[in-house]
N, C-alpha and C positions, 0 to 999 in steps of 0.2 A: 316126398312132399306131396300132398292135395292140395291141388286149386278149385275152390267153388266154383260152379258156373252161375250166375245171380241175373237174375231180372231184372235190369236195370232200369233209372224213374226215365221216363221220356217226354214228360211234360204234368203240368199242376193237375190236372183234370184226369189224367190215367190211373186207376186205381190198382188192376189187374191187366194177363195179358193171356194170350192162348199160345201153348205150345204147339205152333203149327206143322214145320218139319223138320226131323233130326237127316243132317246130311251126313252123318255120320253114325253106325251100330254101335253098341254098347260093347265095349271092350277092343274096339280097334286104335292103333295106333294113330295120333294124330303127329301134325306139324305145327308148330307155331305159326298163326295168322292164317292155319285154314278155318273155311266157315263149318261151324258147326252146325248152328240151328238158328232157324227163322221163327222168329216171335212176332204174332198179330195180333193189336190192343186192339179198343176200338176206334179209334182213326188212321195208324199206319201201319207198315211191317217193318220190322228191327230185325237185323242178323248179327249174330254175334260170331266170334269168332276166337278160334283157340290163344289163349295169351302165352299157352309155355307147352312146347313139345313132352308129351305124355300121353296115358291110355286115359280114353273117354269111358265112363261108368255113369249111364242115364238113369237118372230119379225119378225126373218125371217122362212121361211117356204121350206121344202126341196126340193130341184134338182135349187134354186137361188144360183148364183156366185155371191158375194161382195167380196169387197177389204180388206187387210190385216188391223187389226185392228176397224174394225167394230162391233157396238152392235150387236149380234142377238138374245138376248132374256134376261131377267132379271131373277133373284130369290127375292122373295120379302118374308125377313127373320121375317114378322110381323105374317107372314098363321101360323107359327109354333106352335101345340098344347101343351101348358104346363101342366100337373097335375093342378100348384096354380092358371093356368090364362089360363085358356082356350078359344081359338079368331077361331071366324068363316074364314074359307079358302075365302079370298076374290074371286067374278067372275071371270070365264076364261077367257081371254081375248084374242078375234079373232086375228088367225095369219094375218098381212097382208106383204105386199110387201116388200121386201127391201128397203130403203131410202138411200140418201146422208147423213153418218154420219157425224155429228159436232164435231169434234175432227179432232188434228192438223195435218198436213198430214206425217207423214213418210219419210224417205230415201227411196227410189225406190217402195214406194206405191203410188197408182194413188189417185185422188182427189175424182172423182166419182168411183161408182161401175160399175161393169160391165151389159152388157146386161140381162135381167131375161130369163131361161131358159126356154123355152113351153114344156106344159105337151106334153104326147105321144100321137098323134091321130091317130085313127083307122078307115076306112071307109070301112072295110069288107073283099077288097083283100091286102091289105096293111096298115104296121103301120110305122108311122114317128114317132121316138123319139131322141130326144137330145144326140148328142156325150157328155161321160163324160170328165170332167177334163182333167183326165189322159189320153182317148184314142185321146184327141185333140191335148195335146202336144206328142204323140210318131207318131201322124198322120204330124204332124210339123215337127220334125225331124229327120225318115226318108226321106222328101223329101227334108229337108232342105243337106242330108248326100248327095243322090243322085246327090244335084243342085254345091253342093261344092267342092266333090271330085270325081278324077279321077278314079272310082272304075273300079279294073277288079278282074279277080275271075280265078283263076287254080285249077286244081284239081287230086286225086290223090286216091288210096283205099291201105287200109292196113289191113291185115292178123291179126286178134283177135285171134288166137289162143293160144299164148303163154298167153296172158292180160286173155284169160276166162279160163284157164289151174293153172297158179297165184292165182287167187281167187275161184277158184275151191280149192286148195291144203291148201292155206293160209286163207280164209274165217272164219272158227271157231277160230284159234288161234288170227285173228286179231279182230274179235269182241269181244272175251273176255278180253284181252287186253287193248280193245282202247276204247269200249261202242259203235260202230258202224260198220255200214257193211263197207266193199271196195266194192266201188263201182266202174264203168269206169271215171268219170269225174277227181277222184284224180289223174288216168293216164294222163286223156289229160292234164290236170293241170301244174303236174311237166313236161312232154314233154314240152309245150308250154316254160314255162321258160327256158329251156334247149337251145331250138331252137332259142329264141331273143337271148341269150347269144351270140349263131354262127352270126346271122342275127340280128344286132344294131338295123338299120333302121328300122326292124318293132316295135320296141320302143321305137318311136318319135314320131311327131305331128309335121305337119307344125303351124307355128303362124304370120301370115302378110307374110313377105317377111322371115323370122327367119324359123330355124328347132329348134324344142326344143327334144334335147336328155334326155331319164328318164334312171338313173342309178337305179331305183330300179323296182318291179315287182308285182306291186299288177293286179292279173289280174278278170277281171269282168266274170261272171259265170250268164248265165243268166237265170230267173226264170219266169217258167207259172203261175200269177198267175189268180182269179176270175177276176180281176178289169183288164188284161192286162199283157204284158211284161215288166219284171223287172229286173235287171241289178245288184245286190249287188256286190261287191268286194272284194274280197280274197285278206287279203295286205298282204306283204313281202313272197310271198310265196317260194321265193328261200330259204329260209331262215328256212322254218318249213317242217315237216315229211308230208309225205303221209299222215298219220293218223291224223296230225293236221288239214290238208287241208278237209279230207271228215270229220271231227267233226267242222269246222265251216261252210262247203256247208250242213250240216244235219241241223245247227242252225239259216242258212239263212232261210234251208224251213221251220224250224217251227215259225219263226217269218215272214215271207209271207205269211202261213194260217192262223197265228192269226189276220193278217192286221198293222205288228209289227216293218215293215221296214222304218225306219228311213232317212231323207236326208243323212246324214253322210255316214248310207250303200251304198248310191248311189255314191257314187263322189269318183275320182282320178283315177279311172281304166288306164292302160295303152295299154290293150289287152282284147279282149274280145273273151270268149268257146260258141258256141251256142250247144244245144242237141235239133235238131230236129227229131233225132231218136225216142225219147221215144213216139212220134206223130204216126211212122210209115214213116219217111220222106226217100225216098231214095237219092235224090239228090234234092238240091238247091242251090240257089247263095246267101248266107248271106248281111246284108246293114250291111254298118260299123257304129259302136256306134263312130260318132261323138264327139269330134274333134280325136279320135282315127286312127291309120293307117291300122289297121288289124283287124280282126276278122275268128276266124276257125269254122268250121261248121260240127258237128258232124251227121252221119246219122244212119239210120236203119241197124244192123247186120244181112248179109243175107250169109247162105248157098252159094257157086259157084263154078263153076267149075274153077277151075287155075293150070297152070302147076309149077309143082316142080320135077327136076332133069329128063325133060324127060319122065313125068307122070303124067296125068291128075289126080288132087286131089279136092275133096269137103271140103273147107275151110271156116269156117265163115270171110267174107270180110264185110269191111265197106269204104265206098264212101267221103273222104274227101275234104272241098271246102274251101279255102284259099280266102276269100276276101280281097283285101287290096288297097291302096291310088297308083296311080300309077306314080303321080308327084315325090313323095319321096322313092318310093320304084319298084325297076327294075324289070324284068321280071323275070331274074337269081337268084334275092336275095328271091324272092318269091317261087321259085321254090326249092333253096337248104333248103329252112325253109319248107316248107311242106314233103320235104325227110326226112331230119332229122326228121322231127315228126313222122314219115310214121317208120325208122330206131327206135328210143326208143321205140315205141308203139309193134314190132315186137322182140326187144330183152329187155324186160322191168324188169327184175331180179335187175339190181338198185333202180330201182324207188319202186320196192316194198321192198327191204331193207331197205330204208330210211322211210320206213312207219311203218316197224315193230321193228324199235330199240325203 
């Protein structure tokens, strides 16, 4: 008996996917429920894995994009060695090309595949290799953010001391507690929510000629990972503690280094935290996660000189940059949303109450 191995749909918006890595050679014997092959759309990775003990014979062969629903390789359930009936592993069977599969076509899947991907070539002072998947569509939509909205960017620095003072003091009581560190991001987190509350607009979306207001708060927290930048989303965060917030940004990142994040993690965000700090970034102008209005952009905590009361003081400052849609969102409105962030982050004793109840 032959089992297809098929591409399966992973969400409305996926057309195609890339055959990323076969963890298994063509013609070796597999197990049922080992992982075969990892498949990269353009928002996540998918692994699939053997449904019936049999020989692998790959179709398609890796760094080829085909369309959703596509053969790429069989298990042929006859290889299997019995005790009573023991059958020789039939030949391996040469990867070749992708094809136009024969099978019916899909809702929002295309008829043919897509173009085959070229190896990486190398001529001595230069190599040409293939954009993946995923760096094609974030190469897509940032420019597609740029071509669409009005972005402008203000900006503004705010005084860590009391936020590195908080988890200085609270640090042990809150990990034993909660199973996690406090980190900075659960700050900007609850800030962030705090601040749409004052400023509506920056939790809307234009749509046609329409503004679509979001009454709730899932906001996007964005992750480094191997494969590119990644976007998972903290939902209802007005709604959970401090400590709920940085035990599910701990659970985003170990599901982005496992390769673990999901379409669903990706989608609904209404706001999005960038940390470019942890890079070393001292300033930059954030691109908005698309069709979103705003995005805040965290940087490097540096030592500086600042005056307080009359007195030059060395204070750990951080460089904030407020990017946001300028169609729907004013100068003023932008600007009283990045104080108020600037104001909780500098008097922050709530927000970490709500993290340690």
């Amino acid at each position: 008996m032959l089992i297809d191995i098929v591409v399966p749909a992973v969400g409305e918006s996926i057309t195609s996917a890339n055959v990323a890595c076969w963890h298994k050679a063509s013609g070796e014997l597999v197990s049922k429920g080992e992982l075969l092959v990892t498949l990269e759309t353009d928002k996540v990775s998918h692994e699939l894995t053997a449904a019936s003990d049999g020989q692998l014979e790959i179709l398609t062969t890796e760094g080829h994009e085909v369309p959703i629903a596509s053969v790429i390789g069989r298990l042929d359930t006859r290889a299997v060695v019995s005790p009573a009936s023991p059958i020789s592993p039939i030949s391996p069977v040469s990867p070749v090309s992708p094809v136009s599969p024969t099978i019916p076509t899909i809702p929002t899947s295309p008829s043919a595949p897509a173009a085959a991907v070229k190896p990486a070539a190398v001529d001595g002072r230069s190599t040409r290799r293939p954009m993946s998947t995923l760096r094609r569509k974030i190469a897509t939509q940032l420019v597609t953010a740029q071509q669409t909205a009005a972005i402008l960017t203000t900006f503004n620095e705010v005084d860590m001391s009391a936020v590195i003072e908080l988890r200085r003091q609270g640090q042990e009581t809150f990990l034993s507690r909660h199973g996690v560190k406090l980190g900075f991001m659960g700050f900007f987190v609850k800030a962030v929510v705090h601040s749409l509350k004052q400023v509506p607009s920056l939790n809307a979306r234009i749509d046609g000629s329409d503004i679509v207001e979001h009454h709730y708060y899932d906001i996007g927290v964005a992750i480094n990972t191997a494969k590119g930048l990644m976007v998972p989303v903290l939902r209802d965060c007005d709604k959970h503690s401090l400590a709920r917030i940085e035990q599910d940004i701990a659970g985003y990142a170990d599901k982005a280094r496992a390769g673990k994040i999901t379409l669903e993690d990706l989608q609904g965000g209404v706001f999005t935290v960038s940390n470019g700090g942890v890079f070393g970034s001292m300033l930059s102008t954030p691109i908005l996660n698309s069709p979103q209005s705003g995005i805040l952009g965290m940087h490097a905590i540096q030592p500086r000189p600042v005056a307080r009361d009359g007195h030059v003081v060395i204070r750990p400052m951080m460089y904030l940059a407020l990017s946001y849609d300028h169609r729907l969102v004013d100068g003023r409105e932008a600007v009283t949303f990045l104080n108020q962030i600037k104001a909780s982050l500098e008097e922050p004793t709530q927000l970490l109450l709500d993290g340690m109840g």
